[in-house]
C-alpha positions as CSV (number, residue, x, y, z in Angstrom):
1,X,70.9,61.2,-9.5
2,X,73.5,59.8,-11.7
3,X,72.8,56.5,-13.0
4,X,75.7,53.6,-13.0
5,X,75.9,53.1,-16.9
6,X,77.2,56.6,-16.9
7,X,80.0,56.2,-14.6
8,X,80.7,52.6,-13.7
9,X,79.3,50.4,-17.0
10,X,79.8,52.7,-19.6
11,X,83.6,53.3,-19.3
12,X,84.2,49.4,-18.9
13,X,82.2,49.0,-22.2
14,X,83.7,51.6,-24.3
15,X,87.0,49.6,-23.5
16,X,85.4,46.9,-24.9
17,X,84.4,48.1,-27.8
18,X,86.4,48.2,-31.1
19,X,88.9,51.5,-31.6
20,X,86.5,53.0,-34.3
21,X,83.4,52.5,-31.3
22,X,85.5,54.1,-28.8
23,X,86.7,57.2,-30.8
24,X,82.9,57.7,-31.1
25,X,82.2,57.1,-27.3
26,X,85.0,59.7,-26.7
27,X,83.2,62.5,-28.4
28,X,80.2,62.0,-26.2
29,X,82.2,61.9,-22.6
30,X,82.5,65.6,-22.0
31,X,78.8,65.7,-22.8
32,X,75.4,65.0,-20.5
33,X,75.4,61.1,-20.0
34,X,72.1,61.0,-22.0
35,X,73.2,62.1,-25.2
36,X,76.3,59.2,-24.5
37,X,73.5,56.7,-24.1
38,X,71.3,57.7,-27.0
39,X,75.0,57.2,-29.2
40,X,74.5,53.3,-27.8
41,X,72.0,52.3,-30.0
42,X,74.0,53.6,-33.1
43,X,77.3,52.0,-32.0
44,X,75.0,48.3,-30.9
45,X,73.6,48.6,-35.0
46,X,77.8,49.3,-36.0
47,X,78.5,46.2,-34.1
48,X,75.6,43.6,-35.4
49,X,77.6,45.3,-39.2
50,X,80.6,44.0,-38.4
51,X,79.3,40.6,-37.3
52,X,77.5,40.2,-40.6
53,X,80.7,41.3,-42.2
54,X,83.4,39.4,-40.5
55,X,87.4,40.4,-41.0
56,X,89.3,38.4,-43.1
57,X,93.2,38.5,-44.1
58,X,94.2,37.5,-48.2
59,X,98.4,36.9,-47.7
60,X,100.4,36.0,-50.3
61,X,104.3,35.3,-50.0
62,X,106.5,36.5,-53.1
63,X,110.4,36.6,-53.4
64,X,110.4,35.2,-49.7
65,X,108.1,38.2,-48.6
66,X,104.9,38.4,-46.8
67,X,101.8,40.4,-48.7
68,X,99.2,41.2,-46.5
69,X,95.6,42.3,-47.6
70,X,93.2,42.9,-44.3
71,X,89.5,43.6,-44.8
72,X,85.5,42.7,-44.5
73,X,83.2,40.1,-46.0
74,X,80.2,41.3,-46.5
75,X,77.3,38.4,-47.3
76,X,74.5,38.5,-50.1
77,X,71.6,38.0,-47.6
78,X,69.5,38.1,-51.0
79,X,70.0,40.8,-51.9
80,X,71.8,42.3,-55.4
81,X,74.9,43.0,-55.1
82,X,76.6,44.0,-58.7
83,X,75.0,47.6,-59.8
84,X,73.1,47.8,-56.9
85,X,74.2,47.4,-53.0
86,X,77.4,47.6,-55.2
87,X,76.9,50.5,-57.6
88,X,78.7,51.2,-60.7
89,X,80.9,53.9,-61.5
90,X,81.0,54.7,-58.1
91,X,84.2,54.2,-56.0
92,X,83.3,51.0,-53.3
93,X,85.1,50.5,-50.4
94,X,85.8,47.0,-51.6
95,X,84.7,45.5,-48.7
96,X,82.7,46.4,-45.3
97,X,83.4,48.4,-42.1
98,X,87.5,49.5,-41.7
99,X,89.2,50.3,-44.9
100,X,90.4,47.6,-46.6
101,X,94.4,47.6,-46.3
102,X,97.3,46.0,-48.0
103,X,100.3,45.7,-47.0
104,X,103.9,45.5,-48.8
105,X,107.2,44.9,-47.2
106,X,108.4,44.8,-51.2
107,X,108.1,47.0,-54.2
108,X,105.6,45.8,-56.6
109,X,104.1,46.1,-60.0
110,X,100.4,45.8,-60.0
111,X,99.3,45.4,-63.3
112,X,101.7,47.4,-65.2
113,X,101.9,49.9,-62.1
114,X,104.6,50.8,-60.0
115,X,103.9,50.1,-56.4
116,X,106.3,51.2,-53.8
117,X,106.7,48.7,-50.6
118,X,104.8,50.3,-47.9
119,X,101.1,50.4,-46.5
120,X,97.5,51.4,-48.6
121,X,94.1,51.1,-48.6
122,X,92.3,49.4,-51.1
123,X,88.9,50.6,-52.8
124,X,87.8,49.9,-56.4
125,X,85.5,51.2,-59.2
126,X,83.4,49.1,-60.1
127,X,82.0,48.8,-63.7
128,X,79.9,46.6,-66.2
129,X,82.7,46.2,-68.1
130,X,86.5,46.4,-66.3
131,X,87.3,47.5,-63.2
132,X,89.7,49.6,-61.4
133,X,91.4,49.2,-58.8
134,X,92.4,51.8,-56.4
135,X,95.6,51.7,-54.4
136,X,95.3,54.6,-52.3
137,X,98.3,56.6,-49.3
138,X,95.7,57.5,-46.9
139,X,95.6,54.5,-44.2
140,X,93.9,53.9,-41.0
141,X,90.0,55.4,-41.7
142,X,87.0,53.9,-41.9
143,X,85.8,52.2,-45.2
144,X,83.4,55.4,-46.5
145,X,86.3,57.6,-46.4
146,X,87.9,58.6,-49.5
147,X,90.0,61.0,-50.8
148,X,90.9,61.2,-54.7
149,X,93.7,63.3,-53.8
150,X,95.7,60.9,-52.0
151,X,95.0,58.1,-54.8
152,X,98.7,56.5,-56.1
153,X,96.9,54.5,-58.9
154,X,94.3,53.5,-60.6
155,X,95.1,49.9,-62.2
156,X,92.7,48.0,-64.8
157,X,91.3,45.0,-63.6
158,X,90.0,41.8,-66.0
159,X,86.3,40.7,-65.5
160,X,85.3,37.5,-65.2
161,X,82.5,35.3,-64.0
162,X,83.2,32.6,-60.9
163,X,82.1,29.0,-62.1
164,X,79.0,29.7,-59.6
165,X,77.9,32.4,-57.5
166,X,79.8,33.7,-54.7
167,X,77.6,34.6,-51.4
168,X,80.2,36.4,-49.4
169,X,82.6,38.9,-50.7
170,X,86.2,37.4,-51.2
171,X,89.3,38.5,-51.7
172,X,92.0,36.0,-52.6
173,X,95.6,35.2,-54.3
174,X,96.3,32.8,-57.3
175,X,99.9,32.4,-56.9
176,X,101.4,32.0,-60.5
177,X,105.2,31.4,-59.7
178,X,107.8,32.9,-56.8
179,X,107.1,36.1,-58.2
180,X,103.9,36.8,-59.0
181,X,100.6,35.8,-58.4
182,X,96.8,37.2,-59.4
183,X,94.9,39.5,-57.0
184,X,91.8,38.6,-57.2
185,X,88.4,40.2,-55.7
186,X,84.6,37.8,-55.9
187,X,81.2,38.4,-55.0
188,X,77.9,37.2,-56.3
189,X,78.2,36.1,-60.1
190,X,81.5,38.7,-60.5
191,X,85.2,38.2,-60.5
192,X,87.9,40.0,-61.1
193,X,91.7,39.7,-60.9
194,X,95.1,41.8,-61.9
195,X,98.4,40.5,-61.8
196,X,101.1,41.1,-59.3
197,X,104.5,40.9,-59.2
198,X,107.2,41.5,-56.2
199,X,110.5,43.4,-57.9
């Protein structure tokens, strides 16, 4: 006997779901409905993530042109962040859940670094002294995946420390004239920032 989560509730609830729940539901549909239920559980505990880390856009507008950053906010909970949940010399997603994006309709310079106008993902390298940030071609994956290969930069961000701590992750812009403004990235007792500037 089939059961109606199978065939009347489950398709209604993978339309539901976000694309990156769906393209997992879709693996399981040629498959016995069990093994599609048992995948629930997992994608319920991906949901409850990106409710604790909500989206969030950073847009900046330079030369007349809209810059457009789209990622995650992760939250301290108590927990500790810098060198631990956030390790160093490891490359962080820079954020939570989807890939962290930015994107250009102009050519920039990101600290010294030629940026052409298009669409990246963001991830960074975090460190106890500077860190890096990574602009990076490949678009569109989840936040864990990274590929070295299609990196266009690594740029050297300045460390700083936020006049008091920062519980949720945030990325932000400190506009600095028509042209240019600082990218900057925050999270428990960290900051750090890099200039940019629309050509």
């Amino acid at each position: 006997m089939r059961h109606g989560i199978c065939r009347g509730s489950l398709p209604f609830f993978i339309h539901s779901m976000p694309r990156y729940h769906r393209e997992i539901m879709s693996l399981t549909r040629s498959r016995k409905c069990g093994a599609g239920i048992g995948l629930l559980a997992f994608l319920f505990a991906i949901q409850a993530s990106a409710q604790s880390s909500p989206p969030a856009t950073a847009d900046v507008t330079l030369k007349g042109k809209q810059i457009e950053i789209k990622y995650s906010r992760p939250s301290m909970r108590g927990r500790k962040i810098m060198g631990d949940l956030v390790p160093y010399g490891q490359v962080w997603r820079t954020g939570a859940n989807d890939a962290t994006s930015l994107v250009t309709p102009v050519d920039l310079n990101i600290g010294g670094t030629n940026v052409p106008a298009g669409q990246y993902t963001i991830f960074s390298l975090p460190s106890e002294g500077a860190w890096k940030l990574i602009i990076n071609k490949q678009t569109g994956q989840w936040g864990l995946e990274y590929h070295e290969d299609q990196d266009l930069a690594r740029i050297n961000m300045e460390k700083s420390k936020p006049p008091q701590t920062v519980e949720q992750f945030t990325i932000s812009w400190k506009k600095k004239n028509e042209d240019t403004a600082d990218l900057v990235f925050e999270w428990e007792n960290t900051r750090v920032s890099v200039p940019v500037t629309a050509k």
